[in-house]
C-alpha positions in Angstrom: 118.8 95.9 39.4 119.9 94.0 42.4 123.8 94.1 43.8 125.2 91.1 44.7 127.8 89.9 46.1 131.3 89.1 43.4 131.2 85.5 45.5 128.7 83.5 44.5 126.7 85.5 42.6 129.8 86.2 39.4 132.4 84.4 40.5 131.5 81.3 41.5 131.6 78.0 38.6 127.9 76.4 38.9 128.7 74.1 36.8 131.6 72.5 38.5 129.4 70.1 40.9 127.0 67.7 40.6 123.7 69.5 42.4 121.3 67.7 45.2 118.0 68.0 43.7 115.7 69.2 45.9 113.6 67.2 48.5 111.8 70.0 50.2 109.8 72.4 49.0 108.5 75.8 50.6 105.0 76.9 49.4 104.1 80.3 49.9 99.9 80.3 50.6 99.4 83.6 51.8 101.8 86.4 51.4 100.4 88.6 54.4 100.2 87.6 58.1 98.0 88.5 60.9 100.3 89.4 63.2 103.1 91.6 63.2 106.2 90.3 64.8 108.8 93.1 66.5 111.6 90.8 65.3 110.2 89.2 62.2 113.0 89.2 59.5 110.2 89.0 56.0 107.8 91.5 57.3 110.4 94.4 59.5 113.9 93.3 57.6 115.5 95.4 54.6 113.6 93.8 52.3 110.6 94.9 50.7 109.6 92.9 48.1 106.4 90.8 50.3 104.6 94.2 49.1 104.7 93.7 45.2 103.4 90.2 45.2 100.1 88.9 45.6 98.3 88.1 48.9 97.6 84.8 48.0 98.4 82.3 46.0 96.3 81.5 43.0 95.0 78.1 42.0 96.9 78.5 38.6 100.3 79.0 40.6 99.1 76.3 42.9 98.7 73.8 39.7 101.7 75.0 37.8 104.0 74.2 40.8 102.6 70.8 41.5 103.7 70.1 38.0 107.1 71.6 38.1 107.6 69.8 41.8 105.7 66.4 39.9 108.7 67.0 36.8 111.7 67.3 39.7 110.6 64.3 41.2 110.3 62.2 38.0 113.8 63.8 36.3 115.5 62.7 39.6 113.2 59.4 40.4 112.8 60.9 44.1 111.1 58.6 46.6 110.2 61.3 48.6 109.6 65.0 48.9 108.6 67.7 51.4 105.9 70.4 51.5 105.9 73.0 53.9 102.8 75.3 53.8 104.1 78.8 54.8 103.4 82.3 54.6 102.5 85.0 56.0 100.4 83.3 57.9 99.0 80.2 56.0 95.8 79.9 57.9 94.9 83.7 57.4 91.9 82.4 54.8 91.0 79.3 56.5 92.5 75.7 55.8 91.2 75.8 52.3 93.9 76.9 50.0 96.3 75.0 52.4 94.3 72.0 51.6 93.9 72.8 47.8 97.6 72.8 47.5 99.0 70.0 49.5 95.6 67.9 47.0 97.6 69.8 43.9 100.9 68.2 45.1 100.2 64.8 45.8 97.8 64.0 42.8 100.8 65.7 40.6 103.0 63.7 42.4 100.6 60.3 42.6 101.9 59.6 38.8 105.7 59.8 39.7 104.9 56.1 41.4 106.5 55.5 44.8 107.4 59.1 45.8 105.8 59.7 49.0 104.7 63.3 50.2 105.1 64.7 53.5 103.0 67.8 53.9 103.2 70.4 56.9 101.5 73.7 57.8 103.5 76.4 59.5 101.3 78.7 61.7 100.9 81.3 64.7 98.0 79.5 65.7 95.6 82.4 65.9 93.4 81.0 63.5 94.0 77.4 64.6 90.4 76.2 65.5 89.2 72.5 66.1 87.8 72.4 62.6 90.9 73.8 61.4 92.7 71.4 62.9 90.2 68.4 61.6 90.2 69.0 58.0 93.9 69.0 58.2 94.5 65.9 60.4 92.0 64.2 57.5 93.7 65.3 54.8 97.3 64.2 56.7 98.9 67.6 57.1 100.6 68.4 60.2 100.5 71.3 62.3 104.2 73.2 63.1 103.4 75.8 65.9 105.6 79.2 66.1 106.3 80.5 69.7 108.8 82.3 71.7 107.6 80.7 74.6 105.1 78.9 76.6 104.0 82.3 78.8 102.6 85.3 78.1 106.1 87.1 78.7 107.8 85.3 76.1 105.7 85.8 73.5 105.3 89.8 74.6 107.0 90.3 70.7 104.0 88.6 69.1 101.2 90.9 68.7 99.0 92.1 65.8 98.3 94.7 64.0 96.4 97.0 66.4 99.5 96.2 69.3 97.4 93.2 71.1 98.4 90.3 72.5 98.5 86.9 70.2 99.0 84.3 73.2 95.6 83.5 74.2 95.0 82.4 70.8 98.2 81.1 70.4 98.4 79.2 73.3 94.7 77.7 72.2 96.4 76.4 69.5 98.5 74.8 71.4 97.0 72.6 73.9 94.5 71.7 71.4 97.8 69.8 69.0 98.7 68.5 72.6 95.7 66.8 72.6 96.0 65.3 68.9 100.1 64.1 69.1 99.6 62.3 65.3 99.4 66.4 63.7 101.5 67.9 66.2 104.8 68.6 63.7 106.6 70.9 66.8 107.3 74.6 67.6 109.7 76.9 66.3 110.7 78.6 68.7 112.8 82.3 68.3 115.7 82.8 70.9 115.1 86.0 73.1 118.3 86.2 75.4 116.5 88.6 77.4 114.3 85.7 78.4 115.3 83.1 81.4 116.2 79.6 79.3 115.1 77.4 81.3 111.8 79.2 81.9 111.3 78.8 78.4 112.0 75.7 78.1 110.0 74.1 80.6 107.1 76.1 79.8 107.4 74.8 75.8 107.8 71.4 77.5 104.7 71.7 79.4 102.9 72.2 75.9 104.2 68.7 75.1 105.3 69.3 71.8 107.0 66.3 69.7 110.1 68.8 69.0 111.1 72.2 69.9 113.0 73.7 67.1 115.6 76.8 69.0 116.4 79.2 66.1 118.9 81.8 66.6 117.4 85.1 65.4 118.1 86.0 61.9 121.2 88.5 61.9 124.4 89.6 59.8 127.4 91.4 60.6 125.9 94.4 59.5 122.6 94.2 61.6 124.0 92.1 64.9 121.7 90.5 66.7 120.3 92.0 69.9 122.9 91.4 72.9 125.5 91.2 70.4 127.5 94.6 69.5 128.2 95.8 65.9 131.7 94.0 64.9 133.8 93.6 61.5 134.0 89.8 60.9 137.5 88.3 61.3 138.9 91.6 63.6 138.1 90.0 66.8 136.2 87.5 69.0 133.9 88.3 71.4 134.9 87.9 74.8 131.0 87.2 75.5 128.4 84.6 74.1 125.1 85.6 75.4 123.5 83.0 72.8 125.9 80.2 73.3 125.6 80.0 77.2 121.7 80.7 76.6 121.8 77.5 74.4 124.1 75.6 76.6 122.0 76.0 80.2 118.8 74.6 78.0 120.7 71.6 76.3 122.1 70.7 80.0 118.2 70.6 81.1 117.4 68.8 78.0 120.3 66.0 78.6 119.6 65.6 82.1 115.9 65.6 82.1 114.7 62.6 84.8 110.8 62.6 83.8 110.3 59.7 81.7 107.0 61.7 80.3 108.8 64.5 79.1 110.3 63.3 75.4 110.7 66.6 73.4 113.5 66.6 70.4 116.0 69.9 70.6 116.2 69.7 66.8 120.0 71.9 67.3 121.0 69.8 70.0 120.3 66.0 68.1 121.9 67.5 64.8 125.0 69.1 67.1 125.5 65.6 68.8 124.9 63.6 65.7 127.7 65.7 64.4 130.2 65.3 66.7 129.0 61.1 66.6 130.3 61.2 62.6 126.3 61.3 61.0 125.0 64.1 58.8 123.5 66.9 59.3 120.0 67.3 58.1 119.4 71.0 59.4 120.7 74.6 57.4 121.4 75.3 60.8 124.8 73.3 61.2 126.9 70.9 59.3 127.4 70.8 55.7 125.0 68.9 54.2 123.9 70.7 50.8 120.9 72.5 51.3 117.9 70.5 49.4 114.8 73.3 49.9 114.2 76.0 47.4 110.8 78.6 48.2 107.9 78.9 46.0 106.3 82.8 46.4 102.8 83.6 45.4 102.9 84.7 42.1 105.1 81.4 41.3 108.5 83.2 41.5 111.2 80.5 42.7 113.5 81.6 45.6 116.2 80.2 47.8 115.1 80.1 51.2 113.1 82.9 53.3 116.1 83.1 55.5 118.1 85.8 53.2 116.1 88.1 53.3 117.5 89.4 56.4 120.8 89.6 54.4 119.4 92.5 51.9 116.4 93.5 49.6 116.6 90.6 46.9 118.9 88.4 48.8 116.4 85.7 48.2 115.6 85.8 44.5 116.4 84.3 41.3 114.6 85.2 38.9 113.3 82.4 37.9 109.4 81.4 38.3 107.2 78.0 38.1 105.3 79.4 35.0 108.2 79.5 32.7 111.2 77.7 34.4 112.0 74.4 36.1 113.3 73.5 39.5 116.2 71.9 37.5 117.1 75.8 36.5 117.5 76.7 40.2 119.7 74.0 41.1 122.4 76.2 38.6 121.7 79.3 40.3 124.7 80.6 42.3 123.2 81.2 45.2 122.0 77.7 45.4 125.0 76.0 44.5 127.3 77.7 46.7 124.7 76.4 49.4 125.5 73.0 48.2 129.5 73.0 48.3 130.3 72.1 51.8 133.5 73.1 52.7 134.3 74.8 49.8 131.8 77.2 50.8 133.3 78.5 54.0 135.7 80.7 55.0 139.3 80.6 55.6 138.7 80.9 59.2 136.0 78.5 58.8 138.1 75.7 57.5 141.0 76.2 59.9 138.5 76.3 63.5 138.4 72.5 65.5 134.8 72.8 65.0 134.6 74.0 61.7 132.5 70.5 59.8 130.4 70.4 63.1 129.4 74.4 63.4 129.5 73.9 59.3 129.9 78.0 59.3 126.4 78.1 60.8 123.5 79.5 59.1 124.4 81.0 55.8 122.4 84.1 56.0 124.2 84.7 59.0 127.3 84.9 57.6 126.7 87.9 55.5 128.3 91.1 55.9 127.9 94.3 53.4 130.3 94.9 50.5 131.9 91.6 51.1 129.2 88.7 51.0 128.8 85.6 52.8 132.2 83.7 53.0 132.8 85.1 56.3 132.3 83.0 59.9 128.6 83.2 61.1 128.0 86.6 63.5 127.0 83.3 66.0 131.0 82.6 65.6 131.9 82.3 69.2 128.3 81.2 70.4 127.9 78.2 68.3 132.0 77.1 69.1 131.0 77.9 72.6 127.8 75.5 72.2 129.7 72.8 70.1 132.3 72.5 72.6 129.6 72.1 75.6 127.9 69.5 73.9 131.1 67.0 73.0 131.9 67.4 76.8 128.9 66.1 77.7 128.8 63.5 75.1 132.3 62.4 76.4 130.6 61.6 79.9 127.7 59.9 79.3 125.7 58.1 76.6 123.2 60.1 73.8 119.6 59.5 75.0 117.0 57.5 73.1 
């Protein structure tokens, strides 16, 4: 039996809002990955659960959720949906069950008339080869790349099994998507404050990505992030922010970048600035936009997003599965809806700070601190003000590039 949190989990009213349906959905391929991460939250965080479920995903999973996705998209008369090929590592096996389940998707889908499907493939690159890479660009899946970095240094954390390296391979993987722009989707790319910023970011530049996504590493209040020390949320703020001023000396290189050549996306910096210009957000990262993805595991078990896990074992689950329930059924879950509140999801302090709809509370998992939940300010507090701030300066002295 898992223990929850009181707030959502038995306190909270699911029925007292109307729920988003969802537009992007998370597809578990391949529940093991080549490489093992020092920092990875699934495969080195408190929970355990990865080791229960199949290594793959089967192709009556595969069929099952391209119905249940097919029956969302019809109930709600979507026009278009998202599927992100994930794992593990998808690619572990080849591009074949990625392929076989973006086909199960979109000929489910092809009946629901005038839904279009977007389908990407998250991957280390290690097993990204130019045959890889062909049999996706045909089929019309693009390639998201996962780096720390665009040196050997950075990505020092990203090794496999045996200890060794993942860069050459990774970096491979790289300059061949550089060289086919159309199925380059971007690189996620794991904050290390230990690492110079700008370093980083001019050496992800040079690997011309489309978009560099900067992801703040997946923490709580009761496992801080490293650089941060352990701290009670709400008994004070930090008098440093080692990830805000990290952030803030890339997004002033970003904003005054001269070479016409160079036109990488921040995806945080765009949302932040969007923000602070009165649009939505469209990223879990900030702002309060309702959350719209929900995760599909390999044995067909539906979760909320891979992110909780880092909270504690079972954060992410539901209970629910593609075999005997519909997405519809997730949408009541508590954990879902409070993800779909807004405001009335944050904390006190939340709703009282100057930068409270912009900031949104930040991440949700990061929020979380044990015994008490996740209506607390994110562990990021003081970064993300610290960031927020930095960026509606700027914006108040010159114009938001094209």
């Amino acid at each position: 039996m898992r223990t929850h949190p009181a707030w959502p989990y038995d306190s909270l009213d699911t029925h007292a809002h109307e729920p988003v349906p969802f537009r992007q959905f998370v597809l578990k391929v391949q529940g093991r990955c080549n490489l093992d991460c020092t920092y990875c939250y699934l495969y080195q965080g408190p929970d355990h659960g990865w080791r229960d479920r199949p290594r793959s995903t089967s192709a009556r999973t595969m069929h099952r959720t391209a119905q249940r996705i097919a029956e969302h998209v019809r109930t709600h008369r979507l026009d278009a949906v998202r599927i992100e090929l994930h794992g593990g590592e998808p690619l572990l096996l080849g591009p074949g069950p990625v392929l076989a389940y973006a086909e199960a998707v979109r000929e489910a889908v092809r009946e629901a008339a005038g839904c279009q499907v977007t389908a990407t493939v998250q991957t280390n690159g290690t097993r990204l080869t130019d045959r890889t890479l062909d049999r996706l660009a045909d089929a019309g899946i693009r390639v998201g790349l996962s780096l720390d970095g665009g040196r050997p240094a950075h990505n020092a954390r990203r090794v496999d099994h045996a200890g060794r390296p993942a860069w050459s391979a990774a970096r491979a993987a790289a300059l061949r998507l550089a060289e086919r722009p159309e199925s380059y989707a971007g690189i996620l790319c794991t904050i290390d404050v230990a690492a110079d910023p700008l370093d980083v970011y001019r050496s992800l530049v040079r690997l011309r990505p489309p978009g560099v996504d900067f992801l703040l590493p997946h923490a709580t209040w009761g496992r801080p992030p490293p650089g941060l020390d352990s701290r009670s949320p709400g008994r004070h703020r930090p008098a440093r922010t080692p990830y805000g001023d990290w952030l803030t000396a890339v997004f002033d290189a970003w904003w005054d970048e001269k070479d016409p050549r160079i036109r990488t996306r921040i995806r945080l910096f765009r949302e932040i600035a969007a923000l602070l210009l009165g649009a939505p957000s469209r990223a879990e990262a900030v702002g309060l936009s309702p959350l719209a993805a929900v995760v599909v595991e390999t044995d067909g078990a539906i979760e909320q997003v891979d992110a909780l896990r880092a909270a504690y074992e079972g954060a992410s689950e539901t209970g629910l599965n593609v075999h005997r329930h519909s997405f519809d059924r997730a949408l009541r879950h508590p954990g879902v809806a409070a993800r779909q509140l807004g405001e009335r999801a944050l904390a006190d302090e939340c709703l009282g700070c100057p930068v409270g709809k912009v900031c949104g509370g930040g991440n949700y998992v990061h929020r979380y601190a044990p015994g008490t939940g996740f209506r607390h300010p994110s562990v990021y507090c003081a970064d993300l003000e610290r960031l927020v701030r930095h960026i509606a300066h700027r914006l108040e002295r010159t114009a938001l590039p094209s």
